[in-house]
N, C-alpha and C positions, 0 to 999 in steps of 0.2 A: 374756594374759587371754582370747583368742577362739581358737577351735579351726577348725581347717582342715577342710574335706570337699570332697567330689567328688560332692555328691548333695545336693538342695535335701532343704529339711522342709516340712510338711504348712502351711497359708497359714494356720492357725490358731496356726501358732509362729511366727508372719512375725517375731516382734522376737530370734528365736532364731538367724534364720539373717543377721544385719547382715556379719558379717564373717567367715560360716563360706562364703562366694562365692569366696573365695582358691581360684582354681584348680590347687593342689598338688595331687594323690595322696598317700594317706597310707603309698603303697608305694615305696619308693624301689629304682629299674632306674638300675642303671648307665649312664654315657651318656660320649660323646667327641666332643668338636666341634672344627673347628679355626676362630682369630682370631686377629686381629691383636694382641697385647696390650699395653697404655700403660698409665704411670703408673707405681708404687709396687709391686715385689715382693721380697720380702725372705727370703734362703734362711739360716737359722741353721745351725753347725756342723752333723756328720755326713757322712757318703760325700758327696762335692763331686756327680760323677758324676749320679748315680740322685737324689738330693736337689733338686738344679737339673732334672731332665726334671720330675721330679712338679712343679714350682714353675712351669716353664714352659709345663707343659699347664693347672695349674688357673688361672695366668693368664689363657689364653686363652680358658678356660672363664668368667672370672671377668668379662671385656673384652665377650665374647658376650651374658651378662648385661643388662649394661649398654647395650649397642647395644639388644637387645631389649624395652628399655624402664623395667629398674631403675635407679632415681634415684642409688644406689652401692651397692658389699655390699664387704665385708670378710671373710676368709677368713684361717682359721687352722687350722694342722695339725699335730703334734706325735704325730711316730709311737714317739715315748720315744729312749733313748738319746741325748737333746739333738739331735735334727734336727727341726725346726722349720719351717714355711712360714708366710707372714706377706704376706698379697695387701689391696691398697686399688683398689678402680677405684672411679666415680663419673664422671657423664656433665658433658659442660661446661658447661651451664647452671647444675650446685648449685654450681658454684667461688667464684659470687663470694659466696655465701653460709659457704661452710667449704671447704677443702683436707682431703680426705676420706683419714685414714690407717690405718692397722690396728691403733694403739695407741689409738682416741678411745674416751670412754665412748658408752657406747650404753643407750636402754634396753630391759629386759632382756624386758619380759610375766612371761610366766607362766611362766617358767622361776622366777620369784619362788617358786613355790610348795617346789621343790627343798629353798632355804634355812628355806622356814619348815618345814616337814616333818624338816626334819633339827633346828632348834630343839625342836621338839616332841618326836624322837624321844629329845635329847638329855634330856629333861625326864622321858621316862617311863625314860631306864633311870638317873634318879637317884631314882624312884619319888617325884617329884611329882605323874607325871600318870600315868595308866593308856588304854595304849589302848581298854579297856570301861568308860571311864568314860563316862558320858552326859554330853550336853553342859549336859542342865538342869543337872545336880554346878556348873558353873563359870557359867553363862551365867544364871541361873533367870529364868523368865519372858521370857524373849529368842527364843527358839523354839519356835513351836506343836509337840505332839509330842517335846518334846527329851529326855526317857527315854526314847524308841524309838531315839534318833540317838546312835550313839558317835562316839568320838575318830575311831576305826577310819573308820569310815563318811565324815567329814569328809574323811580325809585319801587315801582311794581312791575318793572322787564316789560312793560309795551309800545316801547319805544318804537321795537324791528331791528336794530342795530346790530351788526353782526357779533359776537363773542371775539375780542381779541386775542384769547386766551391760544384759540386754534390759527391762529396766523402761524403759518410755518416757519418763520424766524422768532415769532416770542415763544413758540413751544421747544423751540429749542433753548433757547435762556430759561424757557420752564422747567425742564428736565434738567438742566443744568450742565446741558452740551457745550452751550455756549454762553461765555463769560460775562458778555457785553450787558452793561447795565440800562435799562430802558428808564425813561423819563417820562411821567404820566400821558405826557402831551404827544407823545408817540408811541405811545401805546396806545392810544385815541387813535392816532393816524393810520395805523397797523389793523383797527378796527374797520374803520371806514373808508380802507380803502379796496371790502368789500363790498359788493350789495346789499342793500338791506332787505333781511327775511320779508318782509311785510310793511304796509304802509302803516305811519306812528297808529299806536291807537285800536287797530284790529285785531290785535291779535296779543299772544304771549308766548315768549320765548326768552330763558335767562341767559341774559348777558353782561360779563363782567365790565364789558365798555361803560355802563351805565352810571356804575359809582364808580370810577374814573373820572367821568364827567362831572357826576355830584361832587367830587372830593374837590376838585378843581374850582367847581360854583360855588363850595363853601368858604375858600380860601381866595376869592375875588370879593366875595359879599362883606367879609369880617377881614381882611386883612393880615390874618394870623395863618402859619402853616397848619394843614391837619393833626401832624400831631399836637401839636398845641392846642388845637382847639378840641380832640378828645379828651388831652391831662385836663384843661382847663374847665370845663362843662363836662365830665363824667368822671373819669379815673381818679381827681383831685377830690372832690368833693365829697365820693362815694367812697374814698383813702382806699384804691388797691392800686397796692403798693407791688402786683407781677403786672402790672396792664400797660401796655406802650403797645404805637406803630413801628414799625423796622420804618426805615427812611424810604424815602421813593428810588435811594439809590443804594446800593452796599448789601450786605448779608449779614446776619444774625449767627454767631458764631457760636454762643451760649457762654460767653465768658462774662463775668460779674462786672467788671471795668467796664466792658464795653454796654453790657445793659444798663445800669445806672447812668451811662453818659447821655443811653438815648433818653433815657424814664424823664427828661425836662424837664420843662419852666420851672426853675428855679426853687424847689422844693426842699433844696439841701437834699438832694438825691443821695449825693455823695456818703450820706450815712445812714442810707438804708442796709440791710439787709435783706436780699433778694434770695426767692425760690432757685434751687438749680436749674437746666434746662434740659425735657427730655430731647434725647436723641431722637430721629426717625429715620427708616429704614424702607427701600423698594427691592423688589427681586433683579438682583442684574442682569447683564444683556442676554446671558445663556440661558435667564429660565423665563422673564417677563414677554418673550413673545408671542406665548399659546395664550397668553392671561390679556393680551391688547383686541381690540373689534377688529376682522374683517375691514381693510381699506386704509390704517394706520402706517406712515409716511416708515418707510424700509428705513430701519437702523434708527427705531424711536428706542431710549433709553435713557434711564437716570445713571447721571454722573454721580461719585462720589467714592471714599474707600472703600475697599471690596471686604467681607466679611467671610468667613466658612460655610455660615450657612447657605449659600445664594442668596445673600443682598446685597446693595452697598447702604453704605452711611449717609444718608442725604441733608443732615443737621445745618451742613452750610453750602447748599445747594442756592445758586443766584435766585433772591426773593426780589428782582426788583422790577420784578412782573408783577407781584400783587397792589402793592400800596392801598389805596381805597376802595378796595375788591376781595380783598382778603389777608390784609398782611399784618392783623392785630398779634401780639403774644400774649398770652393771660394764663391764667390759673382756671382751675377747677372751681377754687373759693372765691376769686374775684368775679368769676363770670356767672356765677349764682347770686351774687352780691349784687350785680349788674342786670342781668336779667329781672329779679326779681325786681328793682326799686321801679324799672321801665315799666312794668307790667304793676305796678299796683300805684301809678300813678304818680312815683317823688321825681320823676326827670322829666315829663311833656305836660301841659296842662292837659283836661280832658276832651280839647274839640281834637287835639293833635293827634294825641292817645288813640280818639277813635277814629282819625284818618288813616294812622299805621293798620290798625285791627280790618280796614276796610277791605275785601281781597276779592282775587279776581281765580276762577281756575288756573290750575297750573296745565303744563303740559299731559298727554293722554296717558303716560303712565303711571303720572300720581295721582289717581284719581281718588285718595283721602287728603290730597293736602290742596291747601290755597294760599297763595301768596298776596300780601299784606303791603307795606312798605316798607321793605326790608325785614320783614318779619313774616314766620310761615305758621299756617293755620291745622295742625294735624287732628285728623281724625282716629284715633284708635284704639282696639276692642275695651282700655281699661279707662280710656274719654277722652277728651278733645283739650290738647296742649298747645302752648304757642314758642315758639324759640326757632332756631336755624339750624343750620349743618353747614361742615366745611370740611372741606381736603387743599392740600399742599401737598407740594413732592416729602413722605415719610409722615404725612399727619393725618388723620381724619377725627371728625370730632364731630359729636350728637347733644345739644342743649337747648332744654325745654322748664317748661313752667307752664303752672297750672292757671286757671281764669284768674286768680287772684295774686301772682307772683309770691305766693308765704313757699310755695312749695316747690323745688326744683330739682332735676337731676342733670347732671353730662357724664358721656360714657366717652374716653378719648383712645381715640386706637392709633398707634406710632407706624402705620402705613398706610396703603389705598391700596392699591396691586395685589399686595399681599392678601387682602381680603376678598380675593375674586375666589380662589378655588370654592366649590360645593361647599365643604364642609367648613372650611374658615366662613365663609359667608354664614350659614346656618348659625354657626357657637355664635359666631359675631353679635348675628340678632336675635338670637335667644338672650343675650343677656342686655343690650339694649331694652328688648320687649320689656323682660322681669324687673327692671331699672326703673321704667317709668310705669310700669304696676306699681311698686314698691310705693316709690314716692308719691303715686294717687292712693295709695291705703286700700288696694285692690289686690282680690287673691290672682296669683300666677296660673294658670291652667297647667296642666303636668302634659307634657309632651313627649314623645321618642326624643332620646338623644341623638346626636348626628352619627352618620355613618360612623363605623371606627375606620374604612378605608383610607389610603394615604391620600391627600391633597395632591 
């Protein structure tokens, strides 16, 4: 649900910039570190050889990480032809909280939007919905201006609509200050009832109001709730068996009962068996205020149990700020399985396909990516990949795919915050970078390793 940058904004958007302090670049430079590497690496079929080096460099990239201050990340790579990599590291203090592995559910951000976007797309090529349909058509009286604002608009951020995310009562339910459970259609409300950046149409600026809205247009069009209509037209079909929405109300606790009751429609859920779920973790209130922008509202903080390290436990932090903005759970395996079928054509026909692929520039500090419909166009030294990114309070998460979806990698890290200092940022995208080298069958350039200084 929150976008990364490498560049504050103006003090008069202070509630804009909460968790755009994540010090990634949105360019990603190949990198090669060497470490020690423990725990959990898992090399699937294919060439033994060359499959085991790529496995045992990004372990130690993965290890590096970790030392460097991520609470765990998980790493998966899948360069087709059934070779596979499959890395878990996590530091010893989250142990006694969870045994951190490469198959747990995780949540997903705003890679949510992916799915909803591809529901939607599935919707206008059964000509339910029209991408020039305005959003007053489905929503009336929900959005000021909503005959200026299309489908279209919604679903490539050029609407103007302001991010509800930074309302300063939903960021408090976002950090999980406050308890109170939001309802899509006020979380809309909470959006619009600031001004709008720009008039529909000229401009780009992402905002999570946007599939809010879509999630909403989807669920007046077909009659069916969103999640239902993800299990039903993707998770179902595509059989991933960790992929559900958390409900637009209540929290994701990570207990089995309660996942299988949300996983739906009628599946005999009841006898599945489901991935664990990883924990995640933010710096608490004594050490996350050097790490927030310039302008961020006095006594901004993630609730949750407090940890040794300086974190807290944010796993059942109030989610009922994402819903169709960000509030997917999935896997590693499932969102590869899902990514790829989207991109090499088995879920949109091909006029829809290449409506998504359609993109508009992003904003001035990504100047290698472009944005699609619900799907991001990245440019980087080892080629040009398509997939998304997401964060949630304790989550962030990187998943892409190559022109043809056979090839995929996601790199999951169990915080946001936590990946602001220098050198957590650096390991971070060092192994990100060598991640989606890997998976394009591209060499890694060898790079200095990060500072050894402390974070």
């Amino acid at each position: 649900m929150l976008r990364k940058t490498a560049h504050p904004r103006p003090a008069r958007q202070a509630y804009l910039t909460l968790a755009l302090a994540v010090a990634l670049t949105g360019t990603l430079t190949a990198c090669e570190a060497s470490a020690a590497a423990q725990g959990t690496a898992r090399t699937q079929a294919g060439r033994p050889g060359a499959a085991t080096a790529h496995s045992d460099r990004l372990a130690a990239l993965a290890q590096q990480d970790v030392d460097a201050g991520a609470p765990g990340v998980v790493v998966r790579v899948d360069k087709g032809a059934g070779q596979v990599i499959e890395i878990a590291r996590q530091a010893p203090w989250t142990r006694a909280d969870h045994v951190l592995s490469a198959s747990d559910r995780f949540r997903m951000g705003s890679n949510t939007k992916t799915m909803v976007a591809t529901v939607v797309l599935q919707l206008v090529a059964e000509n339910r919905l029209r991408l020039t349909d305005p959003v007053e058509k489905w929503l009336p009286g929900v959005i000021p201006n909503g005959n200026a604002i299309t489908l279209r608009m919604l679903l490539n951020h050029t609407s103007g609509l302001f991010n509800y995310t930074y309302d300063p009562a939903v960021l408090k339910a976002f950090t999980g200050q406050d308890t109170r459970q939001w309802t899509p259609t006020e979380l809309i409300a909470a959006g619009v009832r600031h001004d709008p950046l720009f008039a529909p149409g000229t401009n780009y600026s992402y905002s999570n109001t946007n599939y809010i809205a879509l999630g909403l247009v989807a669920e007046k069009a077909t009659g069916d709730s969103l999640g239902e209509l993800i299990q039903q037209r993707i998770a179902g079909p595509l059989h991933l068996k960790n992929t559900y929405l958390v409900p637009d109300t209540g929290t994701e606790t990570g207990s089995e009962a309660e996942a299988e009751a949300r996983s739906g429609s009628g599946s005999g859920s009841g006898s599945l068996k489901r991935s664990a779920f990883a924990h995640g973790y933010e710096p608490d209130a004594a050490h996350i205020g050097p790490l927030l922008p310039p302008g961020t509202p006095a006594g901004t903080a993630f609730a949750g149990p407090a940890r040794s390290a300086g974190y807290v436990d944010t796993t059942s932090v109030n989610a009922s700020t994402q819903w169709a903005a960000g509030g997917i759970v999935s896997t590693a395996q499932d969102w590869a399985r899902f990514s790829g079928a989207l991109i090499s054509g088995k879920l949109l026909p091909p006029a829809q396909l290449k409506e998504m692929r359609t993109t508009v520039a992003e904003e001035s500090e990504f100047p290698n990516r472009r944005y699609g419909l619900g799907l991001e166009q990245v440019v980087t030294p080892c080629g040009t990949v398509w997939g998304h990114s997401g964060q949630v309070p304790g989550y962030s998460s990187e998943n892409y795919t190559d022109a043809t979806g056979r090839r995929t990698v996601s790199v999951l890290t169990s915080t946001i915050f936590g990946l602001v200092p220098p050198r957590t940022a650096a390991a971070n995208q060092a192994l990100v970078d060598a991640a989606v080298c890997t998976m394009l069958d591209k060499p890694i350039p060898a790079t200095p390793a990060p500072s050894p200084t402390t974070s």
